[in-house]
C-alpha positions, 0 to 999 in steps of 0.5 A, spaced: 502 463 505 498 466 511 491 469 510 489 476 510 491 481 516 486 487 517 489 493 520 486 500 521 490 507 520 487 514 518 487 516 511 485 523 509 483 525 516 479 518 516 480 511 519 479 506 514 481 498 514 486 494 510 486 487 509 493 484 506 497 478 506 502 479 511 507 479 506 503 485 502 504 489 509 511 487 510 514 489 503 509 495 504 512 497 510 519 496 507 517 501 501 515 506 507 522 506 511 525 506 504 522 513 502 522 515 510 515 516 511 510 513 516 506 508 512 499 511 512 502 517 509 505 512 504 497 508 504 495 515 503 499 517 496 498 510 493 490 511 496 490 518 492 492 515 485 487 510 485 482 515 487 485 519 480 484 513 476 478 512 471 476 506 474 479 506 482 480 499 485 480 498 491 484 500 495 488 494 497 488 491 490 492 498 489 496 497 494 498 491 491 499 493 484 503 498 487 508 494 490 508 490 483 509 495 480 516 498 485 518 491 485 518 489 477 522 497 477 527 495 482 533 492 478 536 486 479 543 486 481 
C-alpha cells in the first residue's frame, strides 16, 4: 500500500488539504460517482457529519470511517 496522497479541494467555501492512501481516494471517488455528485460536495456532506459530532474527528479519519461504514452497509452478492 502507497503512502499518503495530499490533495486540496474547497469546502464550505474554503480550501483545505486532505491526506489519504490512494485507496481511500479511489473508494472515495467511487461513492461520489455512485451518488453522482463532485467529490468535494460528497467531502463536504461527510465534513458536515463530523462537525455535528460530539467529538469531531479529523477530517480524514471521518472520511475513513465513512467509507467503512458504506462498505460494511453494501451486501455481499
Amino acid at each position: 500500500m502507497s503512502g499518503p496522497v495530499k490533495r486540496s479541494m474547497m469546502i464550505a467555501g474554503h480550501a483545505t488539504s486532505i491526506s489519504l492512501e490512494p485507496v481511500f481516494w479511489d473508494a472515495l471517488r467511487d461513492a461520489a460517482d455512485a451518488e453522482a455528485i463532485p467529490l468535494n460536495a460528497l467531502v463536504a456532506r461527510i465534513d458536515a457529519e463530523r462537525i455535528e459530532a460530539d467529538v469531531p474527528s479529523n477530517l480524514a479519519s471521518a472520511i475513513r470511517v465513512w467509507l467503512f461504514e458504506r462498505a460494511r452497509a453494501t451486501p455481499f452478492p
